[in-house]
C-alpha positions as CSV (number, residue, x, y, z in Angstrom):
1,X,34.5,-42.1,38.9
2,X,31.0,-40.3,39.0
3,X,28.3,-42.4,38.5
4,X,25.6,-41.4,35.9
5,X,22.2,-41.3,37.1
6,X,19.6,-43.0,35.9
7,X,18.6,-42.2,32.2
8,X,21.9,-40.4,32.0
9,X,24.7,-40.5,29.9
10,X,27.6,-40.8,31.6
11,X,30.4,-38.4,31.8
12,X,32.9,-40.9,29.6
13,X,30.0,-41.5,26.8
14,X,28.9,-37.9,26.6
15,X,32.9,-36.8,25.6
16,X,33.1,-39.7,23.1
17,X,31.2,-37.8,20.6
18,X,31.3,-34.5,21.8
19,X,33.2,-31.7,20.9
20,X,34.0,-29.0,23.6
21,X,34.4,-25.1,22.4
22,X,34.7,-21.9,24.6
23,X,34.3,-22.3,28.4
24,X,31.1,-21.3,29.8
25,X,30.6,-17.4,30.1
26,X,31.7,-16.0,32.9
27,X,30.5,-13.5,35.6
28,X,31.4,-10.4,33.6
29,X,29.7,-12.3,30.5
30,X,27.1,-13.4,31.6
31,X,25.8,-9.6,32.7
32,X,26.4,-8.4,29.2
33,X,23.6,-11.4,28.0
34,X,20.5,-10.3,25.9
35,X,18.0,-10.4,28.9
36,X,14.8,-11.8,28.8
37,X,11.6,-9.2,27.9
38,X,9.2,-9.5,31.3
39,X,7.0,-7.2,29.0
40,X,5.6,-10.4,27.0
41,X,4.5,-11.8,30.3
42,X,3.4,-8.6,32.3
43,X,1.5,-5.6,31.9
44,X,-1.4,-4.5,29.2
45,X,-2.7,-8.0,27.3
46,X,-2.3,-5.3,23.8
47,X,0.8,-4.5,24.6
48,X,2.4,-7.7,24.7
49,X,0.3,-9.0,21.5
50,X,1.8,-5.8,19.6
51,X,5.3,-6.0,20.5
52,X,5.5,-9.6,19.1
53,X,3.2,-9.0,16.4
54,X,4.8,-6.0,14.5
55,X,7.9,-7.5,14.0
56,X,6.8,-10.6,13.2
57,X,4.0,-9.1,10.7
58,X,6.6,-6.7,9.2
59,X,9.0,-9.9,8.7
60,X,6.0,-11.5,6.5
61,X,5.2,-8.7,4.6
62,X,8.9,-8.0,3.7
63,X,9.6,-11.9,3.3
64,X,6.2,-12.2,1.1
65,X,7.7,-8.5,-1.0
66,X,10.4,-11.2,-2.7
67,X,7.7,-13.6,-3.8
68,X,5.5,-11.1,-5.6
69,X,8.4,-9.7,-7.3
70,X,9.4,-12.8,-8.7
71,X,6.5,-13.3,-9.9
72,X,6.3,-10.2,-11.2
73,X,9.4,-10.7,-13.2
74,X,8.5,-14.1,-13.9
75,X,5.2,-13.2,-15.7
76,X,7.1,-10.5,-17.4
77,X,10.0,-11.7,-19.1
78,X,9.4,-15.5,-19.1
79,X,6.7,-16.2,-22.5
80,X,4.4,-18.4,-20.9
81,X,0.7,-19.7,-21.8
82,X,-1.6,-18.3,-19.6
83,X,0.8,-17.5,-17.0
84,X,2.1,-21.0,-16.6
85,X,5.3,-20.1,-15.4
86,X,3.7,-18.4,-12.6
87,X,1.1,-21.4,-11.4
88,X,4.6,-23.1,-11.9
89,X,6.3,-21.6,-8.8
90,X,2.9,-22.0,-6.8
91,X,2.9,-25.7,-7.3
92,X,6.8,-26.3,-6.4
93,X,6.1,-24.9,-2.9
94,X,2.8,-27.1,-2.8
95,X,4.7,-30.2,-3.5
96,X,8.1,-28.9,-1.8
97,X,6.3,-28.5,1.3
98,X,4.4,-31.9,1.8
99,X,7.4,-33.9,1.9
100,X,9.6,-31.5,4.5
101,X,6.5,-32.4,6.9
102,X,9.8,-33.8,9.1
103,X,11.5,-30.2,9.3
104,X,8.2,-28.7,10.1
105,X,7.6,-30.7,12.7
106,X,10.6,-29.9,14.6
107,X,10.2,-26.5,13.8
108,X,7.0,-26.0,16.0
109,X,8.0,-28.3,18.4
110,X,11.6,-26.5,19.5
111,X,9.4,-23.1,19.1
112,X,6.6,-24.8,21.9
113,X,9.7,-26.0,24.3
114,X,11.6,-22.4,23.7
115,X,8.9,-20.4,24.4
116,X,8.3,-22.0,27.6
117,X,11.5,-22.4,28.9
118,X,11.9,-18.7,28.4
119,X,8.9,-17.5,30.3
120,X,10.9,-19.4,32.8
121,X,13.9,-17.5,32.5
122,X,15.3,-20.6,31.6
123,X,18.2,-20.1,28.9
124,X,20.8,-23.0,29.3
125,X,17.5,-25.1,28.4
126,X,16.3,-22.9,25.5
127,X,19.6,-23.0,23.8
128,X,20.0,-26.9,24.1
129,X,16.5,-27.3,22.6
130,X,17.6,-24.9,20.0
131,X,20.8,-26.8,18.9
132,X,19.1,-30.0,18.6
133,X,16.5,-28.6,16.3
134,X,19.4,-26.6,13.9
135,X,21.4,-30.3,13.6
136,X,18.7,-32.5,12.9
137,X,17.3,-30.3,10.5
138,X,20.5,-30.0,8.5
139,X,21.4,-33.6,8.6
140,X,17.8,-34.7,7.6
141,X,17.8,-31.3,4.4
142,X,21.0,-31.9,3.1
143,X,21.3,-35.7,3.5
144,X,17.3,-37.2,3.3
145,X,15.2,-34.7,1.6
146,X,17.1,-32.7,-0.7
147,X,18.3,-35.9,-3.0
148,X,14.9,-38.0,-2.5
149,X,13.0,-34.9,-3.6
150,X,15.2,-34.3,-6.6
151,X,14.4,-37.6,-7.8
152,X,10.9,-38.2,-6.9
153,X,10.4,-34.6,-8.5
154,X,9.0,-35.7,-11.9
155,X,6.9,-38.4,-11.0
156,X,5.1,-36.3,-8.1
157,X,3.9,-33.6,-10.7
158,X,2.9,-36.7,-13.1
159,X,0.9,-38.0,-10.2
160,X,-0.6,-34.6,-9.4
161,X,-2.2,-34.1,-13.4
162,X,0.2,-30.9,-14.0
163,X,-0.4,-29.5,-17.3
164,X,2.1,-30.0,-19.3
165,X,3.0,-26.0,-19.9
166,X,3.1,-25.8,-15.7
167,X,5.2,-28.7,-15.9
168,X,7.8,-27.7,-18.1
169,X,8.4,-24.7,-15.6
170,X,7.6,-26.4,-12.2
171,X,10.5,-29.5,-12.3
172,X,13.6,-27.0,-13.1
173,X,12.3,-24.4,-9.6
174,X,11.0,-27.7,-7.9
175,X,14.6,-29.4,-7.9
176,X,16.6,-26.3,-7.1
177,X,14.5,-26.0,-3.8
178,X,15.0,-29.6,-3.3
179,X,19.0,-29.6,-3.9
180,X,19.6,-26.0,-2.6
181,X,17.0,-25.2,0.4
182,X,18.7,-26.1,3.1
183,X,19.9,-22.3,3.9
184,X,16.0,-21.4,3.5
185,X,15.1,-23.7,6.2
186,X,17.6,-22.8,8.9
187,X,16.7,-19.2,8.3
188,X,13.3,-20.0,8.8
189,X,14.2,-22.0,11.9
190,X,17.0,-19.1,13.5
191,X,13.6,-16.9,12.9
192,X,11.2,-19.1,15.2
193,X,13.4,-19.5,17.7
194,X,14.9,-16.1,18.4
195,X,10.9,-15.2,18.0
196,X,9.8,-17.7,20.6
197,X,12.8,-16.7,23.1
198,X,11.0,-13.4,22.8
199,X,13.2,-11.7,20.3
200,X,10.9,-10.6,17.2
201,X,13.0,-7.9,16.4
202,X,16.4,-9.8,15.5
203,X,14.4,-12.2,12.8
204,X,13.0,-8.5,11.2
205,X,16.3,-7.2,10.8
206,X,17.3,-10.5,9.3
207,X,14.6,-10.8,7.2
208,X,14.7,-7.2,5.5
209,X,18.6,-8.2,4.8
210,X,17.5,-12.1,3.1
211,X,14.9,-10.4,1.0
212,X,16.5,-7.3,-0.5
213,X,19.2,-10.2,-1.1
214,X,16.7,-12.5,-2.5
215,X,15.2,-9.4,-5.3
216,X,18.6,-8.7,-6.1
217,X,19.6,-12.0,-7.1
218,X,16.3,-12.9,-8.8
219,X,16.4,-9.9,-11.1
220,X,19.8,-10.1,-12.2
221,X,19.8,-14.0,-12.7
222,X,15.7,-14.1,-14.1
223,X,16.3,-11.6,-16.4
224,X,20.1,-11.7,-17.1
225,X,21.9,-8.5,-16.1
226,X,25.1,-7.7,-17.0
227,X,27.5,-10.4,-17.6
228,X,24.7,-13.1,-16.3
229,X,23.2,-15.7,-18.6
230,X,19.2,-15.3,-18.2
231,X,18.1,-18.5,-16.1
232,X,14.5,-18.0,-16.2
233,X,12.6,-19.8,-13.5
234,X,15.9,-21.5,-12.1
235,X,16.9,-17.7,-11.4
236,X,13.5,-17.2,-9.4
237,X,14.3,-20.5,-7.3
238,X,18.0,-20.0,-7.2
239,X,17.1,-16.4,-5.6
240,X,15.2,-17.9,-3.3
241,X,17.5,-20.6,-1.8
242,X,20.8,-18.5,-2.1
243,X,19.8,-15.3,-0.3
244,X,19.3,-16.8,3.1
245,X,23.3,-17.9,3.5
246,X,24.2,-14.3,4.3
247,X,21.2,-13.9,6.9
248,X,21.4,-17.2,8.5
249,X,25.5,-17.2,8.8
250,X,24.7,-13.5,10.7
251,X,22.4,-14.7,13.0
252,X,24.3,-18.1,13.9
253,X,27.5,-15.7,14.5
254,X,25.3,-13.8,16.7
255,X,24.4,-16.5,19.1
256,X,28.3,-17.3,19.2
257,X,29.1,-13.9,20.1
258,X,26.4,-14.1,22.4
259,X,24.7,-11.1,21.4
260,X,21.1,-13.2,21.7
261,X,18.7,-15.0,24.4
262,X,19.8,-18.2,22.6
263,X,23.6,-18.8,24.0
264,X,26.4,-21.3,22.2
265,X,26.0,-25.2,23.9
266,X,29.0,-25.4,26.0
267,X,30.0,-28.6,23.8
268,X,29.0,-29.8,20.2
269,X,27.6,-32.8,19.9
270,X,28.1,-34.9,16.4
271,X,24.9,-36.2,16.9
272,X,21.1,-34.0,18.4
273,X,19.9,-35.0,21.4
274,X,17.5,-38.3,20.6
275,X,15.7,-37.6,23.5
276,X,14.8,-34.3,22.9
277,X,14.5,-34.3,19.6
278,X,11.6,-36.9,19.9
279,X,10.1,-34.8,22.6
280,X,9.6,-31.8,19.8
281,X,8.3,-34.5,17.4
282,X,5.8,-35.4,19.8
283,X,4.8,-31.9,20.0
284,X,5.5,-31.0,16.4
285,X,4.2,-33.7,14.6
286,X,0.6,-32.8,15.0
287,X,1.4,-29.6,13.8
288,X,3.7,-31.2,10.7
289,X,0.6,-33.2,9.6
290,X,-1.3,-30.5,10.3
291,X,0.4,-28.8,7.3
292,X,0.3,-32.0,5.1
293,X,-3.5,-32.2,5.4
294,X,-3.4,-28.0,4.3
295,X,-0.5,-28.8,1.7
296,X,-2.4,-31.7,0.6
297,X,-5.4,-29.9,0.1
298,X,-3.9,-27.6,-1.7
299,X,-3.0,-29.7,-4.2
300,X,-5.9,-31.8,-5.0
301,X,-7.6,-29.0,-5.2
302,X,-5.0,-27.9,-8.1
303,X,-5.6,-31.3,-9.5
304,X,-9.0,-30.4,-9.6
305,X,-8.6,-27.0,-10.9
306,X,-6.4,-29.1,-14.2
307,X,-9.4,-30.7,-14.7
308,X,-11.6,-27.8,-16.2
309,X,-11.9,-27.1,-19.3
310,X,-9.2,-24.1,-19.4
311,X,-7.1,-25.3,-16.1
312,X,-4.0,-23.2,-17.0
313,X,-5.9,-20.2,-16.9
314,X,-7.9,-21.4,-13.6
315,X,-4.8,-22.0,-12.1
316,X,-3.0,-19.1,-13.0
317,X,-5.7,-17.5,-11.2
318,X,-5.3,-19.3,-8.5
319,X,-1.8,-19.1,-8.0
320,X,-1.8,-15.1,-8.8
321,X,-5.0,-14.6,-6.2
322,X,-4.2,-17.5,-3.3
323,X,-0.8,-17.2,-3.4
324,X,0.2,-14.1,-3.7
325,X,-2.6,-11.1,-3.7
326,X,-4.1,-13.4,-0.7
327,X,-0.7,-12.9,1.1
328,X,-1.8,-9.3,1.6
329,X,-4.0,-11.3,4.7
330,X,-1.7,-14.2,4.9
331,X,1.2,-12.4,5.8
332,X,-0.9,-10.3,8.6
333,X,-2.5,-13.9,10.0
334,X,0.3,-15.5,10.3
335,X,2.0,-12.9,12.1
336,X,-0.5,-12.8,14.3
337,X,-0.7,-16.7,14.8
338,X,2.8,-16.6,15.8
339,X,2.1,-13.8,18.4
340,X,-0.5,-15.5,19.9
341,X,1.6,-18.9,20.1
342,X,4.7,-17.5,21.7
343,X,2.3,-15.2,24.0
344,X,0.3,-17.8,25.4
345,X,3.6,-20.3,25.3
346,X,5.4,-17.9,27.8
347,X,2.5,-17.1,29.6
348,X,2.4,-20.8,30.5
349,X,5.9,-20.9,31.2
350,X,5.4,-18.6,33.8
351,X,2.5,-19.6,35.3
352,X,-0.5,-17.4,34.2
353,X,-2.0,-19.5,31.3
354,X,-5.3,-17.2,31.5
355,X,-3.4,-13.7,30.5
356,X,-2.0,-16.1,27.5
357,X,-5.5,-16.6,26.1
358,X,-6.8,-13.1,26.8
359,X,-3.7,-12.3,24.3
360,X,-4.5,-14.7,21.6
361,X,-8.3,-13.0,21.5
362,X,-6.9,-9.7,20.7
363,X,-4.5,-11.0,18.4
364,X,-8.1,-12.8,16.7
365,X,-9.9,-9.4,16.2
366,X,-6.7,-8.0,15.1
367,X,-6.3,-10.2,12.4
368,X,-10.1,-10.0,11.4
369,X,-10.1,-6.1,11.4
370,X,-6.9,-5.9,8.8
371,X,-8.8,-8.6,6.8
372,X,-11.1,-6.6,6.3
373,X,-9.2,-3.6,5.2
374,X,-8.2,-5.7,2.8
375,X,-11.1,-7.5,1.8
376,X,-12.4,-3.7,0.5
377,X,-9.3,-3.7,-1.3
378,X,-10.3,-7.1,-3.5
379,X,-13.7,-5.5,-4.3
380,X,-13.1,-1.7,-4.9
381,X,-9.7,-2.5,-7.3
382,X,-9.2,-5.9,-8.4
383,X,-8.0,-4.5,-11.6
384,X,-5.4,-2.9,-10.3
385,X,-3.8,-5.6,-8.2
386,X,-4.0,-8.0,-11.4
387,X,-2.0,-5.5,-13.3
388,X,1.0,-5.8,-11.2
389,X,1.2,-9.7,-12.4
390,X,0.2,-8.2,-16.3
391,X,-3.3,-9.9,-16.5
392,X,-5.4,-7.1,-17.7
393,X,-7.9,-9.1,-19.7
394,X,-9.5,-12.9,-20.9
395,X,-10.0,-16.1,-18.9
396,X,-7.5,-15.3,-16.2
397,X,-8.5,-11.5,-15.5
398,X,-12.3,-13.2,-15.2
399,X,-11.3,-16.1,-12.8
400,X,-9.5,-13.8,-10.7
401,X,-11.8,-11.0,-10.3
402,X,-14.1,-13.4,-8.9
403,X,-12.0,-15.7,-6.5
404,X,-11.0,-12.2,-5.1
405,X,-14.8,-11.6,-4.4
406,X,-14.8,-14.5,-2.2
407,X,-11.2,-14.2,-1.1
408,X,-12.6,-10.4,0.7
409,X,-14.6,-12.4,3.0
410,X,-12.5,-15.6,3.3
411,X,-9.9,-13.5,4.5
412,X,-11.7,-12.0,7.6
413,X,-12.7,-15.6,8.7
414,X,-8.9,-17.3,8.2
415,X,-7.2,-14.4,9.8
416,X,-8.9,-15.3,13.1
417,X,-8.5,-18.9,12.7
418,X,-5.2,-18.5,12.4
419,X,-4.9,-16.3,15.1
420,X,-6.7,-19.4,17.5
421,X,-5.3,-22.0,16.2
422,X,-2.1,-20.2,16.8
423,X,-2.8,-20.0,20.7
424,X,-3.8,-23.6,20.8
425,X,0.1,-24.9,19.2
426,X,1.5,-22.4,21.4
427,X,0.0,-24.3,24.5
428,X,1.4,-27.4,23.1
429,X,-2.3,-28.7,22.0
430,X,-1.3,-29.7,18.9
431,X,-4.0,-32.9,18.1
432,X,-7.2,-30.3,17.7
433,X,-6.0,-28.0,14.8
434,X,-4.2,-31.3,13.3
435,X,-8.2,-32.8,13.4
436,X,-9.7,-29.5,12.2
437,X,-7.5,-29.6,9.1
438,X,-8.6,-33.1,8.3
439,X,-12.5,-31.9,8.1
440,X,-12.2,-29.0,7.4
441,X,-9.3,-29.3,4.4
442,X,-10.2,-32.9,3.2
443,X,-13.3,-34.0,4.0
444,X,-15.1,-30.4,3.3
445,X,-12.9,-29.0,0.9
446,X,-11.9,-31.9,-1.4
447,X,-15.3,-33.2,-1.0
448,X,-17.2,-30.9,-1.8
449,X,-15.7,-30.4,-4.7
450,X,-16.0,-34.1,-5.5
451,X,-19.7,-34.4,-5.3
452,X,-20.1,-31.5,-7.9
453,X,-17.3,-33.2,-10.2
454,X,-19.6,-36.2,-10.1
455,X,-22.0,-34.6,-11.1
456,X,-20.3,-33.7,-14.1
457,X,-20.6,-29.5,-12.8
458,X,-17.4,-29.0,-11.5
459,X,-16.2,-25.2,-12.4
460,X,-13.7,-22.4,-11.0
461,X,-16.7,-20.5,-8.8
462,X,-17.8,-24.1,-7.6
463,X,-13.9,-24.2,-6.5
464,X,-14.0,-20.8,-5.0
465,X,-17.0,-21.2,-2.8
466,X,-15.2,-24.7,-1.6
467,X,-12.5,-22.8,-0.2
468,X,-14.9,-19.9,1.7
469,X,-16.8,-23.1,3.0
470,X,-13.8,-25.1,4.3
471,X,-12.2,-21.4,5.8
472,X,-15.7,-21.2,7.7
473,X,-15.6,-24.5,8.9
474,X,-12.4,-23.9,10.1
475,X,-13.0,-21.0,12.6
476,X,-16.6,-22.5,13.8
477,X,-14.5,-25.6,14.5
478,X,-11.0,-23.7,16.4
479,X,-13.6,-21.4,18.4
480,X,-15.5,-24.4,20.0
481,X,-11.9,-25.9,20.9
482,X,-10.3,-22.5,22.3
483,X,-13.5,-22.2,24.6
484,X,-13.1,-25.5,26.5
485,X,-11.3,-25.6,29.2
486,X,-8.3,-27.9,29.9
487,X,-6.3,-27.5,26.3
488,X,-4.2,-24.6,27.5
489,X,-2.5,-27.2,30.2
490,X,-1.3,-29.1,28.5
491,X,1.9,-30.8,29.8
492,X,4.9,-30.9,27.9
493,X,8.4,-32.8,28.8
494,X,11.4,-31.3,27.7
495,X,13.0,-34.8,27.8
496,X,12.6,-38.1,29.7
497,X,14.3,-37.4,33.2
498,X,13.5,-33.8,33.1
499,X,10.3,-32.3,35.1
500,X,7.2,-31.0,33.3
501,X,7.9,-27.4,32.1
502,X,4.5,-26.4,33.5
């Protein structure tokens, strides 16, 4: 009997609770596999950033269409105060978000070990970094999350000082996401990874399917066509979580056909890979509390929006500006964030970590040039754009006009942070942007808006001008980090016998 070596399973252990499907591919197969894009880590610096970034931006932009059309709907044919079903569906995802810090953590991490391995050429690794992600993510959604969330739901908008009009609105989307999102997340994680392996078209083509899906559903269960009862927000939330089946089924069908970098595992395993699963939280958690400290931010700072004199109408605001008419840059930024992580990843994994951060520079000025574009946008038309959500006068047409004054520079500054901070997760230095959050999204943001509450002068342009501050901050503070020297070598394991993967 073969002897497993040491930190091993051995041979009898691993087929105790494993599950073996089709037999490896063969010869003939295995020359009809997707085959890796040398373009990503070869040839023009541009080149490479555009061929990951217009998929990738195109995916946001058509993911981000859904969103403003349910709130579209939402602020048209649900009666609401001051919008309050629209602040509503903003704070569900603030709250949703903070506690699925676990999901989000795996999520970078298998995208920081799959882009690597595939500079490398390295598929049977990819793929087995790729299956442990997809089953601990649905065990932990479907088992941990989604019934914990559904019943800590009520008291976490209770703790966070939601008006009571937001309230009424927020619980009924806020459970639905909790109960139903599992689908959601997998997409979100089948997109990563086939973008890390160096595959941004495939989550596109996904992505246009989930959200024509996603409109579909919302406007027939929102406003009640045909032989549908009118759900209201629930339709909204229950468009959002029920769309992604279809897209996510495809793509997992794909990688069993074999029609993608990722490949099938040879066996299935009942349980992930502990091992490599804590490898991507060592990696990803950084980046998870990373997006606690943002998450978190942003909601203090809607507690402290609830406590002006007309909150709903400050948040409504908010929500309709931030959240949505801000995704305009949002959707471009993180595209290019997500360029500049699986550049300078697979640049790494193949050995010429310098070409990697010449890419993330150009994705930077990129992202600050269609900020820009934008930013004249807020300025020149801001009437316009508030139509769209039917706020054409009073408190919330005022409050809006004039975050979008600071959201047209705000933008140009956070598109090329995001664009940094992207490179710097890509390379597996997670810690730094973790850090920056913390000053930059507690400390300066939440404190600053402190001091003037103490002083009893606390108001929505006094919020607004917190935010520009704290987006400032931020890019100072991801530059200094990108220019030293060391961050981009950073070493990461794919597991505990295994050899660095640079």
């Amino acid at each position: 009997m073969r002897t497993a070596a040491p930190g091993q399973v051995s041979d009898r252990r691993q087929q105790a609770y494993c599950i073996y499907i089709d037999p490896p591919p063969t010869g003939k197969t295995l020359a009809l596999l997707k085959s890796f894009d040398l373009e990503i880590i070869s040839g023009s610096r541009l080149r490479s950033v555009w061929k990951l970034a217009w998929p990738l931006v195109c995916l946001n932009l058509v993911n981000g269409t859904h969103g403003i059309v349910d709130h579209i709907l939402v602020g048209h044919f649900i009666v609401s105060d001051n919008n309050a079903a629209n602040a509503a569906i903003g704070v569900a995802w603030q709250v949703f978000l903070v506690l699925v810090v676990f999901i989000t953590s795996v999520f970078h991490g298998m995208n920081v070990l799959i882009s690597r391995n595939a500079g490398r050429q390295d598929r049977e690794r990819l793929s087995r970094v790729f299956y442990t992600a997809f089953m601990a993510s649905f065990v932990a959604l479907t088992f941990i999350f989604g019934p914990v969330g559904y019943l800590l739901a009520p008291g976490l908008l209770r703790l966070m000082n939601v008006p009571p009009e937001v309230a009424l609105h927020c619980l009924p989307y806020l459970r639905v996401l909790f109960v139903c999102g599992t689908p959601l997340f997998l997409m979100f994680l089948l997109t990563g990874a086939f973008h890390a392996s160096g595959d941004p078209k495939l989550p596109l083509k996904l992505g246009v399917l989930t959200t024509v899906l996603n409109i579909v559903i919302s406007t027939v269960l929102i406003t009640g066509l045909g032989i549908f009862t009118p759900l209201g927000i629930r339709g909204a939330a229950f468009g959002t979580v029920l769309a992604p089946m279809v897209s996510g089924l495809l793509g997992i069908r794909l990688i069993y056909k074999r029609r993608t970098i990722i490949q099938p595992p040879e066996r299935h395993r009942l349980m992930p890979d502990m091992r490599l699963l804590i490898t991507m939280m060592r990696i990803g958690i950084p980046s998870g509390l990373q997006g606690v400290l943002l998450n978190i931010g942003g909601v203090m700072l809607l507690w402290y929006i609830s406590l002006l004199e007309y909150s709903a109408a400050a948040q409504a605001a908010y929500i309709i500006c931030y959240t949505q008419l801000f995704s305009l840059v949002s959707w471009i930024s993180f595209g290019l964030r997500g360029a500049s992580g699986t550049m300078i990843g697979q640049n790494i994994g193949a050995g010429n970590p310098k070409r990697g951060k010449e890419g993330v520079l150009i994705a930077g000025a990129l992202a600050g040039f269609w900020a820009a574009l934008v930013g004249i946008l807020y300025i020149s038309i801001p009437g316009t754009l508030l139509s769209l959500f039917n706020v054409t006068d009073g408190l919330v047409y005022d409050y809006a006009v004039t975050l979008l004054r600071y959201l047209s520079v705000s933008g140009i500054v956070l598109g090329i942070a995001q664009a940094l901070t992207g490179g710097l997760q890509g390379a597996g230095a997670t810690r730094p942007p973790m850090l920056i959050a913390f000053v930059t999204q507690i400390v300066t943001l939440l404190g600053f808006c402190q001091i003037f509450l103490s002083l009893n002068r606390l108001t929505p342009e006094v919020i607004w001008s917190a935010i520009l501050l704290s987006h400032i901050l931020r890019l100072l503070l991801s530059f200094l980090v990108f220019r030293r020297k060391g961050w981009e070598h950073t070493i990461a394991h794919l597991d505990t016998g295994s050899k660095p993967l640079v």
